[in-house]
NUDO-732214 format. One record per residue (C-alpha): x, z, y. Coordinates in pm, whole numbers, plus 50000, padded with zeros to 5 digits. Layout:
XZY;...
! end
This chain:
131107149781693;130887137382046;134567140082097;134787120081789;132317094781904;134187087482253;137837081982070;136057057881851;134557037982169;137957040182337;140027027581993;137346998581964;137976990182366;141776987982329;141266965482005;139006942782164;141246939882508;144476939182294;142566908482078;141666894082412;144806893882558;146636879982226;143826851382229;144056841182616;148016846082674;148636806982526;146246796282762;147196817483056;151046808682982;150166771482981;148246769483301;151066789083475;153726765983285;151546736883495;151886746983776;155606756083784;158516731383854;160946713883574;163736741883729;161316769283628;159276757683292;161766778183041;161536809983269;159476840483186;158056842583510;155186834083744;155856799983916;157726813484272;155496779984452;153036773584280;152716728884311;150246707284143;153336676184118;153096678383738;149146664383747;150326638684007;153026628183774;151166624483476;147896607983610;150346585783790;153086581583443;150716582483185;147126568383175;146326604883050;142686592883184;142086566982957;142476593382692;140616617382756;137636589182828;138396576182461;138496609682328;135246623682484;133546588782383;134796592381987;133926633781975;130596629782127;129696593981931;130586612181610;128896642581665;125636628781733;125606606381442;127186634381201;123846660281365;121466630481304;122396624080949;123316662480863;120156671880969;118296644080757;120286657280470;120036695780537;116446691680574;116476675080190;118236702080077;115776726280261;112426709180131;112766691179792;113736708279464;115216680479305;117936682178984;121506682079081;120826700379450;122976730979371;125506704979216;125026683479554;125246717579762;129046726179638;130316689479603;129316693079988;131166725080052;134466713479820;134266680280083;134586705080364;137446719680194;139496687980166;142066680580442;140876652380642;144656634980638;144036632380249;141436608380306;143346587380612;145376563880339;142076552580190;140086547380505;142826525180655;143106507880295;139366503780318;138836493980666;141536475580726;139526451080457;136676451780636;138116450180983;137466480681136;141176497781232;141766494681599;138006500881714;136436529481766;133146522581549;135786529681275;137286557681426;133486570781475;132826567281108;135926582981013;135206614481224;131276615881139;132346614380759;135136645080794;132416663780994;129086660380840;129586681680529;130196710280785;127106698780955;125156702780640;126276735580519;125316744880883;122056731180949;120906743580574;120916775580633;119206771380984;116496757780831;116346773280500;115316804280760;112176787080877;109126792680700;107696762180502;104236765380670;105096757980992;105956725080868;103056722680654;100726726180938;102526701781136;101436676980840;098156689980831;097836675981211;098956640381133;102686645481144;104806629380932;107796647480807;110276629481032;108126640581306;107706674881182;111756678081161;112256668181494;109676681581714;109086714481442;111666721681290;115286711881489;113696726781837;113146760781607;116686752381485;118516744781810;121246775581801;122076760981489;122156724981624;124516741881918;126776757681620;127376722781456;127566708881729;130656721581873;132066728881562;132016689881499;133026680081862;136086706581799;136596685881455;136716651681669;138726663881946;141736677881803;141596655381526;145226637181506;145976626481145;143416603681094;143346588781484;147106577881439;146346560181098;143906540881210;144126533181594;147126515681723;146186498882061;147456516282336;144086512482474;142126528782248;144336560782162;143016594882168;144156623182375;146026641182113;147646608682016;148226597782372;150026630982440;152346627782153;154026596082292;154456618982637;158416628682474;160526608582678;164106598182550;166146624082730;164006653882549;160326665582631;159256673582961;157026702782908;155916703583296;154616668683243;152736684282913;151846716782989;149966694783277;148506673483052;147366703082762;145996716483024;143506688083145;143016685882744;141156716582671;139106720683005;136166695182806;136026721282524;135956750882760;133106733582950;131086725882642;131626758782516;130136775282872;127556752182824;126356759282481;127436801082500;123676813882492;122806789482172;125926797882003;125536838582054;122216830781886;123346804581579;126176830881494;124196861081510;120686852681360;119966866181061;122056898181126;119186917681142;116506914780887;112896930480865;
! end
């Protein structure tokens, strides 16, 4: 039985480092692909001098800093509003028994399962009438609307969890209920805030589809939209975008670092009951 018990913790150890190595290689193979030269992007191999020339190039080519300032702006602008208003409605959801909430409820989740590029045609119908393509306020909208129904589904079952008499003793002290959501109930709720909330930055920040349809300045393009006009006539330089992919995903890595204790938490409460 011990015997039995120790192959079982060694087969789970190989999964998890075979998983782990399947999940990092992209990233490992891009930051190596960086820092190689264009003689040595298409070789399986470490770079043989290592040179940081492809960052030069691009900050210098490319105003690769612009977007990434536009992107950050848009993902974190969205993201608050879509936490602000998905928490109003989760905490709806949570507290009033009203007819049509299970109705409400799925329409929600069936919004979450729409593609957001199915809706790009009749935003930029729609705001090109009222004047808002080529700003990011529309952009902002665009990306709160394609993440709050994630948001929702999120936050109501955060605070579904919490027990209605906390809330009803915050009323019983002379809180109102938007002051009993957010000084009760959200800081009770915050691994679940930390969930959405990089789930809807993620939604933001890679979001392409809907950031070419409606944003056309050059000044006001997004990263992933930025790098897509990095293909140069002669063919694409990967050094050049390896460089650039690379500078891309550090934000999410950092937010993710920064959030890793309240997202172990938001994905794993409610595993154990009792």
């Amino acid at each position: 039985m011990k015997r039995k018990r120790h192959v079982l913790l060694w087969l789970s150890y190989v999964i998890v480092l075979s998983a782990t190595g399947v999940f990092l290689f992209p990233i490992v193979w891009l930051v190596l692909s960086s820092l190689k030269p264009p003689s040595e992007i298409l070789e399986i191999s470490l770079p043989a001098q290592p040179t940081l020339t492809n960052y030069t190039n691009v900050l210098g080519t490319f105003p690769v800093g612009r977007y990434l300032r536009n992107s950050v702006f848009v993902a974190l602008s969205s993201t608050f509003v879509s936490l602000l208003l998905g928490s109003l409605a989760a905490y709806g959801f949570t507290r009033y028994r009203f007819h049509g909430r299970r109705f409400l409820l799925l329409a929600t989740l069936l919004m979450r399962m729409l593609p957001a590029i199915a809706i790009g045609i009749p935003l930029f119908i729609l705001f090109s009438r009222i004047r808002m393509t080529n700003t990011f306020a529309g952009l902002i909208i665009a990306h709160a609307a394609v993440q709050l129904p994630l948001v929702i589904w999120i936050m109501q079952g955060f605070l579904e969890d919490i027990p209605v008499e906390l809330a009803e003793a915050g009323m019983v002290d002379g809180c109102n209920r938007l002051n009993v959501l957010y000084h009760i109930l959200l800081p009770l709720a915050t691994p679940g805030l930390a969930v959405a909330a990089i789930f809807a930055f993620l939604i933001s920040w890679n979001d392409f589809g809907l950031s070419l349809i409606l944003i056309s300045t050059p000044d006001l393009l997004t990263m992933p939209v930025g790098m897509s006009n990095m293909n140069l006539m002669y063919g694409v330089r990967w050094d050049n975008l390896s460089a650039a992919a690379v500078m891309y995903i550090v934000p999410t890595i950092a937010l993710a670092l920064l959030l890793q204790r309240y997202i172990v938490r938001g994905l794993t409460m409610g595993a154990v009951k009792g």
